[in-house]
DSSP file (Angstrom, degrees, kcal/mol; ACC not computed):
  #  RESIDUE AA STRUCTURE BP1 BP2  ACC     N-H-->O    O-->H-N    N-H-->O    O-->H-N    TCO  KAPPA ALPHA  PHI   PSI    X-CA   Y-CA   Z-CA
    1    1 A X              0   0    0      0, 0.0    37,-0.4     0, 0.0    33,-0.4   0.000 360.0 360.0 360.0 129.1  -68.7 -201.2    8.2
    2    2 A X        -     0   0    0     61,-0.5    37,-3.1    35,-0.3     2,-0.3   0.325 360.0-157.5-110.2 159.5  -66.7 -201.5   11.3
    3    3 A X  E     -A   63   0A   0     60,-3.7    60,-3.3    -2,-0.2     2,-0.3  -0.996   5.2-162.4-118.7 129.8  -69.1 -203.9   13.4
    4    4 A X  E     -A   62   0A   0     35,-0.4    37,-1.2    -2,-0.3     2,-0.4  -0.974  11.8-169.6-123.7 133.2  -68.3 -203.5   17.1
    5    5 A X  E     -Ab  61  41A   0     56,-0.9    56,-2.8    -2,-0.3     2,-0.6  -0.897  13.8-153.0-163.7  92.8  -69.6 -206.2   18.9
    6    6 A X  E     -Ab  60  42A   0     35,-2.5    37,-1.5    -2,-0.4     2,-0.4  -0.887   4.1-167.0-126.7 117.6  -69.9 -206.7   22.3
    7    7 A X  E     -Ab  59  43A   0     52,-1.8    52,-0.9    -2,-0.6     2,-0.3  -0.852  26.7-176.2-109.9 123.6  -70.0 -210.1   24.1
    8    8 A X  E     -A   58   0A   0     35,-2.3     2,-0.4    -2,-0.4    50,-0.2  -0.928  43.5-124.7-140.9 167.5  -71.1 -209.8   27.6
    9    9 A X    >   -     0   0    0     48,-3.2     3,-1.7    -2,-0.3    37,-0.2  -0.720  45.4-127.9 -94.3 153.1  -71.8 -211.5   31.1
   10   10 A X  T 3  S+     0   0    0     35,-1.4    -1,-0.1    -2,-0.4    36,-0.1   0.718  95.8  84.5 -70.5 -12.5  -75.8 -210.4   31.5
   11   11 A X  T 3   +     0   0    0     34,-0.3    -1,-0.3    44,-0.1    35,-0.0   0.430  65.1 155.3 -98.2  16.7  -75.0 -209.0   35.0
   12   12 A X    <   -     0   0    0     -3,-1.7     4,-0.1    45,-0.2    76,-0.1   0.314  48.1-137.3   6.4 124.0  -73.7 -205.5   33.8
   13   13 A X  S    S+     0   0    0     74,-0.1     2,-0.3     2,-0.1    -1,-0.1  -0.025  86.7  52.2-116.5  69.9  -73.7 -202.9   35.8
   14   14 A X  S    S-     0   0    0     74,-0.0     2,-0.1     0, 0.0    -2,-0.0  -0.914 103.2 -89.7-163.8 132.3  -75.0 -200.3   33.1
   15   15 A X    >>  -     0   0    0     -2,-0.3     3,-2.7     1,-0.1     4,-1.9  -0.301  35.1-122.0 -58.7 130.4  -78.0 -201.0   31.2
   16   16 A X  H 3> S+     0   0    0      1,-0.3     4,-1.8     2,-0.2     5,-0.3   0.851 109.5  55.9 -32.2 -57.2  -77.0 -203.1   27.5
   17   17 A X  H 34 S+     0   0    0      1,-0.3    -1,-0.3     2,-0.2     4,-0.2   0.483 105.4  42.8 -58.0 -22.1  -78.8 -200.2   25.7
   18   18 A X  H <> S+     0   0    0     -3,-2.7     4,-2.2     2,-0.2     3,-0.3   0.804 109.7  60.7 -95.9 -43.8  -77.0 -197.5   26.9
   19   19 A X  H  X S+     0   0    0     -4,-1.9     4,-1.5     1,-0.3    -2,-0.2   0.703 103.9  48.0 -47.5 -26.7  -73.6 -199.3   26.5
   20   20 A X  H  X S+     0   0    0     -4,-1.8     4,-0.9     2,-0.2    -1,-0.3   0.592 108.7  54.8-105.7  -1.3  -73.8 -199.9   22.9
   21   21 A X  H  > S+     0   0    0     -5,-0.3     4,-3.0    -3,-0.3     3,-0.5   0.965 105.3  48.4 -79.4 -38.0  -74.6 -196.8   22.4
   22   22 A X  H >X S+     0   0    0     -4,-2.2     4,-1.9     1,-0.3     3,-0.7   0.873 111.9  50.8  16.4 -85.4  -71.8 -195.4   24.1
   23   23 A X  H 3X S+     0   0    0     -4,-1.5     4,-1.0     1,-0.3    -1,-0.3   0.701 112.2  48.3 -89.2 -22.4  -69.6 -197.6   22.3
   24   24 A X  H 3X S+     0   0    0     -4,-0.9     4,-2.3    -3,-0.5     5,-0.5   0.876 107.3  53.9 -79.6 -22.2  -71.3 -196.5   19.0
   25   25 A X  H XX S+     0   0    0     -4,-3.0     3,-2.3    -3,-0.7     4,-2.0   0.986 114.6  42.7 -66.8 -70.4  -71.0 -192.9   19.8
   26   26 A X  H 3X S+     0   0    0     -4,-1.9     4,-1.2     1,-0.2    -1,-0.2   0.688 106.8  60.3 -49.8 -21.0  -67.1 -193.6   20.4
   27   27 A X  H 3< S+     0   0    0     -4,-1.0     6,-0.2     2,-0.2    -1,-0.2   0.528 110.4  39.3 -87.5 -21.7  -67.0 -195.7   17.3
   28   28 A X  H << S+     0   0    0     -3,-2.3     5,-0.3    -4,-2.3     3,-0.3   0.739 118.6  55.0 -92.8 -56.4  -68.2 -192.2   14.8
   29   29 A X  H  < S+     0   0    0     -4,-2.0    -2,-0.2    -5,-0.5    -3,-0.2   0.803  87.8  76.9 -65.6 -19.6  -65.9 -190.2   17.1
   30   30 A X  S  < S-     0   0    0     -4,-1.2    -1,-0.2    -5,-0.3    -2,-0.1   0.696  89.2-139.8 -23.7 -99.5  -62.8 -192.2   16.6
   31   31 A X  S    S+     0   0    0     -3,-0.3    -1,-0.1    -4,-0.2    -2,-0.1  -0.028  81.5  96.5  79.2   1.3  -62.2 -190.9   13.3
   32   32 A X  S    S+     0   0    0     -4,-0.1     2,-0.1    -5,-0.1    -3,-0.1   0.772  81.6  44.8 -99.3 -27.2  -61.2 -193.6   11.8
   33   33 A X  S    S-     0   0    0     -5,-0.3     2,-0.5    -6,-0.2   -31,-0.1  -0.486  83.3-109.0 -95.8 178.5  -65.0 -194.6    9.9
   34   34 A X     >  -     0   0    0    -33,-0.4     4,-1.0    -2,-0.1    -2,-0.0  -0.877  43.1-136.2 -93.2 130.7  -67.7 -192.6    8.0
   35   35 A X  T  4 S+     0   0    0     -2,-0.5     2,-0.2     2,-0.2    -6,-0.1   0.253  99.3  68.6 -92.0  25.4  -70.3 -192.9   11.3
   36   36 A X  T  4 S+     0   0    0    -35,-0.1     2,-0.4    -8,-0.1    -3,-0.0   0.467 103.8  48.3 -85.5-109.0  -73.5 -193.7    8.9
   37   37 A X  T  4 S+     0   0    0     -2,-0.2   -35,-0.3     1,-0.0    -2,-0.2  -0.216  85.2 111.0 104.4 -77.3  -71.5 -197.0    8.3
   38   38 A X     <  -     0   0    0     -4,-1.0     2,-0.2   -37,-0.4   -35,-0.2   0.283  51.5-162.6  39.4  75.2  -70.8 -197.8   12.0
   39   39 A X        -     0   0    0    -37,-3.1   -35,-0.4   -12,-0.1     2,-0.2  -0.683   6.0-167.7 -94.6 174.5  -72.8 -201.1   13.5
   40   40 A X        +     0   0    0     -2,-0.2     2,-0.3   -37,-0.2   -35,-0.2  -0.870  17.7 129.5  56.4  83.5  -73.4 -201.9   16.8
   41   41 A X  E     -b    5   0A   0    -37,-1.2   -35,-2.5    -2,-0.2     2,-0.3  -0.993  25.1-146.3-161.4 179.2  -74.5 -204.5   18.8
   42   42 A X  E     -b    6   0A   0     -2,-0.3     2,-0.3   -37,-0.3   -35,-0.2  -0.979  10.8-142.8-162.0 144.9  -74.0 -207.0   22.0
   43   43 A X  E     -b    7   0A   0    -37,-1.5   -35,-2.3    -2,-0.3     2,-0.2  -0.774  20.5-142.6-108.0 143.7  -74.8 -210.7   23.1
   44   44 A X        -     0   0    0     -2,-0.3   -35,-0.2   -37,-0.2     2,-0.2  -0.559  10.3-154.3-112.0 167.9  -75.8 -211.2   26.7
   45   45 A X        -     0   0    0     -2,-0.2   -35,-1.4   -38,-0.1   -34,-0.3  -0.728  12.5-178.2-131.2  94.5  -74.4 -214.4   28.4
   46   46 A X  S    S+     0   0    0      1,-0.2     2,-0.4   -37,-0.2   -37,-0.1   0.222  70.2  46.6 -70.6   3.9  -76.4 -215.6   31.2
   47   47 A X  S    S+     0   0    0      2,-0.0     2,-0.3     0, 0.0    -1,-0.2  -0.873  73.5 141.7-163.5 106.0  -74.3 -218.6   32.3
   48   48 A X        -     0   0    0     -2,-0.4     2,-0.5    -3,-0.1    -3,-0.0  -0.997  31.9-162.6-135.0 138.4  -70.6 -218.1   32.6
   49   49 A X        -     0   0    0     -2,-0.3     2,-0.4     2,-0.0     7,-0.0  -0.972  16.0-170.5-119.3 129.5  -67.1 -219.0   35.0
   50   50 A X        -     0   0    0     -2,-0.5    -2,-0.0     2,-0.1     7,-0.0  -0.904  27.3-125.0-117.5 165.3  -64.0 -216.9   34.7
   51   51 A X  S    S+     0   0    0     -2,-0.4     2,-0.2     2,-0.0    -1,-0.1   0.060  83.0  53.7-104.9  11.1  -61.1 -217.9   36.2
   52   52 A X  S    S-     0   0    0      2,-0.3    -2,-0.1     1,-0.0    41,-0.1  -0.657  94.2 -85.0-152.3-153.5  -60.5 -215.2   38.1
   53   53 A X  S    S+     0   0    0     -2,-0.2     2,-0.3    39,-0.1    -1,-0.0   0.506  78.8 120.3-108.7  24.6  -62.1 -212.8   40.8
   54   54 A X        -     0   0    0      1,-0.1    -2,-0.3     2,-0.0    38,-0.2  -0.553  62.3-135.5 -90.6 133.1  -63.8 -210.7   38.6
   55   55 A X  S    S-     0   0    0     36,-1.2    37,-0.2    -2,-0.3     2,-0.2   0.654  73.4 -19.6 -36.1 -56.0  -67.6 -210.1   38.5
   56   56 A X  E     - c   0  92A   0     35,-0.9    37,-1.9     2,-0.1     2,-0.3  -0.634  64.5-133.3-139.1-162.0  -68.6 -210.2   34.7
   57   57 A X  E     - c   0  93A   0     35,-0.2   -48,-3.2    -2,-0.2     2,-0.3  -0.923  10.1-157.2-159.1 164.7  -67.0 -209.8   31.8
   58   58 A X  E     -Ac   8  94A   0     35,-2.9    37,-0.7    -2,-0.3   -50,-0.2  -0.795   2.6-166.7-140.1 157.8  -66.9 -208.1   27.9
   59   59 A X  E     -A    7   0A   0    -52,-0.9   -52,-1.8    -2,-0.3     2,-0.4  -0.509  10.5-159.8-128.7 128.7  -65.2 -209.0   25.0
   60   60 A X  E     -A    6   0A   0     35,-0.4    37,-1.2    -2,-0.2     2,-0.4  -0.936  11.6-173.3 -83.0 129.2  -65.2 -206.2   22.4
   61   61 A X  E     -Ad   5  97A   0    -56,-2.8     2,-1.0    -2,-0.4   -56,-0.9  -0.992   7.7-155.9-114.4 137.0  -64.6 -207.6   18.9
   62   62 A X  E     -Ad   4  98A   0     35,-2.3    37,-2.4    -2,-0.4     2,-0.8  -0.768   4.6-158.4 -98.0 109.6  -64.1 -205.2   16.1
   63   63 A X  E     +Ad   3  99A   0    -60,-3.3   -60,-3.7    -2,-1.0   -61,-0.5  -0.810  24.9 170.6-100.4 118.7  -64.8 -206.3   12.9
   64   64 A X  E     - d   0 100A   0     35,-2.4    37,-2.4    -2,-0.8     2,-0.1  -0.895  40.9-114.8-125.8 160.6  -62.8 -203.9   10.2
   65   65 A X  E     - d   0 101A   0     35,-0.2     3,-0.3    -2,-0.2    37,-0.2  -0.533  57.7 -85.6 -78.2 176.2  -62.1 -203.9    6.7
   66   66 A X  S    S+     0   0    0     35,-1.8    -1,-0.1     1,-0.2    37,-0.0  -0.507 100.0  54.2 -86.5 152.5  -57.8 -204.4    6.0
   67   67 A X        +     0   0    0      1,-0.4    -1,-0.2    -2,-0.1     2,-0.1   0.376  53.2 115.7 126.5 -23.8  -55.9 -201.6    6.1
   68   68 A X  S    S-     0   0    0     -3,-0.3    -1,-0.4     1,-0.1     2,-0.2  -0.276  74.3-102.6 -86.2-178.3  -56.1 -199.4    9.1
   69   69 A X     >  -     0   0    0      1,-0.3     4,-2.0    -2,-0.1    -1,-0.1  -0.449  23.6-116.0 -91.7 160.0  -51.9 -199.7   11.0
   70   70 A X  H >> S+     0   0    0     -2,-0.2     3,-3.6     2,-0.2     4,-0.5   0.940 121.3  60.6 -56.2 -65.8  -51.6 -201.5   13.5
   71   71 A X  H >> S+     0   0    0      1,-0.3     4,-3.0     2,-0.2     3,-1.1   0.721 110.3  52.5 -26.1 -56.7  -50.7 -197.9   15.7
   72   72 A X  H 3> S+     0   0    0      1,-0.3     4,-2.5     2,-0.2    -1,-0.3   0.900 115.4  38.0 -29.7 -64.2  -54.5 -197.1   14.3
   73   73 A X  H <X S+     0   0    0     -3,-3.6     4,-1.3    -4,-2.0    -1,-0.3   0.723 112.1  52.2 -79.3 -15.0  -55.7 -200.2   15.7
   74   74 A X  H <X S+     0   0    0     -3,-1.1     4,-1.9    -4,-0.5    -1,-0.2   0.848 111.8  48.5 -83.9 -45.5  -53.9 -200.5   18.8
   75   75 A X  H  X S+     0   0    0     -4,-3.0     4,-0.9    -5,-0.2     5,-0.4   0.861 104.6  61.0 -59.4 -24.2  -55.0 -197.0   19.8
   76   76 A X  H  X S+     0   0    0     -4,-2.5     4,-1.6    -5,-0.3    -2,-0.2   0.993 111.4  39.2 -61.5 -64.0  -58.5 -198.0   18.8
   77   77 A X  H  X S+     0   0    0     -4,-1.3     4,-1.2     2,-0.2    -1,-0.2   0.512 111.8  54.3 -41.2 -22.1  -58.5 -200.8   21.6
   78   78 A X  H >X S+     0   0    0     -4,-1.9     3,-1.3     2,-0.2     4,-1.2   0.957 113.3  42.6 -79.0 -82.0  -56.7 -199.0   24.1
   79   79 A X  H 3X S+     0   0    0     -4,-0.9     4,-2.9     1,-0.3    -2,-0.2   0.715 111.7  58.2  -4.2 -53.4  -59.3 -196.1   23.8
   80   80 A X  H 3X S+     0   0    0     -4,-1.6     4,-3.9    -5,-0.4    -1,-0.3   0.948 113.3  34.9 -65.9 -46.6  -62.2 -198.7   23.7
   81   81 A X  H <X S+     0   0    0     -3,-1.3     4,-1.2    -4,-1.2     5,-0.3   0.918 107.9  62.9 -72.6 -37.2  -61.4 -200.4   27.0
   82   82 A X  H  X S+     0   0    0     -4,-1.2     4,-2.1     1,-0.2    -1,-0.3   0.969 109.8  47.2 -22.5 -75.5  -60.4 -197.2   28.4
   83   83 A X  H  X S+     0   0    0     -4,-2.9     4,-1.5     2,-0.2    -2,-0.2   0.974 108.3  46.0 -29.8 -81.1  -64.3 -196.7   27.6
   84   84 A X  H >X S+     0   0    0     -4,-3.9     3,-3.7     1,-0.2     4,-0.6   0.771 114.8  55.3 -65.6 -69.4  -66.1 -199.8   29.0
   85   85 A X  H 3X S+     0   0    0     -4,-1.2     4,-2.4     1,-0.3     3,-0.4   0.694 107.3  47.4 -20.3 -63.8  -63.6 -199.1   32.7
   86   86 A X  H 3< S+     0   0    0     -4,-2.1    -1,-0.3    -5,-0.3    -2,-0.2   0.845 121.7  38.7 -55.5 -33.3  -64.9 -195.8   32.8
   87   87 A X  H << S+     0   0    0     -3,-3.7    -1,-0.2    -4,-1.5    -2,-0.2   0.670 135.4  10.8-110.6 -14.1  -68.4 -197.8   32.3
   88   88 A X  H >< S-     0   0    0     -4,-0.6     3,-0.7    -3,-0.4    -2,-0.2   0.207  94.5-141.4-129.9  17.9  -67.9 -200.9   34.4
   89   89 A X  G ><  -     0   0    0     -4,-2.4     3,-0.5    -5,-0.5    -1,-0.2   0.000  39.0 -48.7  53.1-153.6  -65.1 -200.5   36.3
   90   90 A X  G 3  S+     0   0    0      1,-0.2    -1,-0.2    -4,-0.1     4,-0.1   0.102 113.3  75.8-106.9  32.1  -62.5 -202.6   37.3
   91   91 A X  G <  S+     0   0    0     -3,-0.7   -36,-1.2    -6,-0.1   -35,-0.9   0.288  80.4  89.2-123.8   3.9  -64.3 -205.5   38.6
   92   92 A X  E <  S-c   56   0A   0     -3,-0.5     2,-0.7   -37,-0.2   -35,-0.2  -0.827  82.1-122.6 -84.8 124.3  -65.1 -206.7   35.0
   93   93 A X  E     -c   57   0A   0    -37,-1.9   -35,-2.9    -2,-0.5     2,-0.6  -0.694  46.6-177.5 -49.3 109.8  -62.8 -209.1   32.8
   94   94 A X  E     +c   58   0A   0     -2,-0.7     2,-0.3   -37,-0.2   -35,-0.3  -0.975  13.5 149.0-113.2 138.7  -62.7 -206.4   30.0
   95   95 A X        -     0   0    0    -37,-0.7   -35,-0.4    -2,-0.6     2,-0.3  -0.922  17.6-174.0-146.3-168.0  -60.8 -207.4   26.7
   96   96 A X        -     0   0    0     -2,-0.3     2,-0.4   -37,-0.2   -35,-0.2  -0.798   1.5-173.5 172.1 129.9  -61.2 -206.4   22.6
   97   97 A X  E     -d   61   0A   0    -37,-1.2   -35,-2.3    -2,-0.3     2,-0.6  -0.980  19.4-133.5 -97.8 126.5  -59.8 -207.3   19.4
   98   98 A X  E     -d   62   0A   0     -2,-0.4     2,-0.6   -37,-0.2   -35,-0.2  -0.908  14.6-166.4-104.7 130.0  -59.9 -206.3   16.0
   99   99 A X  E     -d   63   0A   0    -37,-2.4   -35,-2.4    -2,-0.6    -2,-0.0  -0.901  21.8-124.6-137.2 107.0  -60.3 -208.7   13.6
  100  100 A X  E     -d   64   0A   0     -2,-0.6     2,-0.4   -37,-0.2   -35,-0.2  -0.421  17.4-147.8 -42.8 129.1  -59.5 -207.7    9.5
  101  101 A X  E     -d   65   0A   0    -37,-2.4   -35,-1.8     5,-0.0     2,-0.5  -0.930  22.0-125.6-110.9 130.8  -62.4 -208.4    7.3
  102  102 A X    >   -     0   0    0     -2,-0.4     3,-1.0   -37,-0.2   -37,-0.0  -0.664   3.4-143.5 -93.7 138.5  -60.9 -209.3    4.0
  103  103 A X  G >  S+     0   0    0     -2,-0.5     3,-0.6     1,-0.2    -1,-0.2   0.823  99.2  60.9 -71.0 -29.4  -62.2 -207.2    1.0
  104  104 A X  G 3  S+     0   0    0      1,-0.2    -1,-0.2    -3,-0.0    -2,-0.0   0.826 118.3  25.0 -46.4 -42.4  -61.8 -210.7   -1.1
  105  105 A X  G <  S+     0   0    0     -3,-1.0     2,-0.7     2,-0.0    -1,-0.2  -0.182  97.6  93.4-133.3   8.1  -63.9 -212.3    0.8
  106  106 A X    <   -     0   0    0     -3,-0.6     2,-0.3    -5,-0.1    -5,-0.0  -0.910  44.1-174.5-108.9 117.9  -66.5 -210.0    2.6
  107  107 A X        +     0   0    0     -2,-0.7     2,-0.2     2,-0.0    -2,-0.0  -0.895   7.0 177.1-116.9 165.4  -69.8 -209.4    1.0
  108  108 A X              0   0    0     -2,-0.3    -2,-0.0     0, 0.0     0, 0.0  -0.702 360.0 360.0-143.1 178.8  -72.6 -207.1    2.2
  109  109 A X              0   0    0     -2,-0.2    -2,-0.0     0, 0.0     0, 0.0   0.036 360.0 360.0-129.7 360.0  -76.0 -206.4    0.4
């Protein structure tokens, strides 16, 4: 646990495989997980429109257990996009969320 989760338009310009790692190497350096725990992954989207004049796009979503502060999580997202700019620049729709996984209701094996 966290899963971060990366929704993308397929026309990147940084290979998928090097971007999630990236974004798992920032996701043990946070500080906020233990980084065996730490998943990873991204969905490619080959047929897309955005509304606007931008090239591609990702969607981070963070899946966390409840608990972390907001401040926690709002720096976590600022930091993250901060990340994919630095890795696709500004010609991307970039966004992210973090979404609470409720301990009630989450199982894992």
């Amino acid at each position: 646990m966290p899963h971060f989760i990366l929704e993308h338009s397929a026309n990147l310009p940084i290979e998928t495989e090097a971007l999630v790692s990236q974004v798992q190497q920032f996701a043990c350096a946070c500080g906020l997980f233990e980084p065996n725990s730490v998943k990873t992954r991204a969905v490619a989207f080959e047929h897309f429109q955005l509304g606007n004049d931008k090239k591609g796009f990702i969607h981070l979503q963070i899946h966390l257990m409840e608990g972390r502060t907001l401040e926690q999580k709002q720096t976590l997202i600022n930091e993250a996009l901060k990340l994919l700019i630095a890795k696709v620049g500004e010609n991307f729709a970039l966004s992210a969320h973090c979404y609470d996984l409720l301990s009630d209701i989450y199982r894992k094996n």
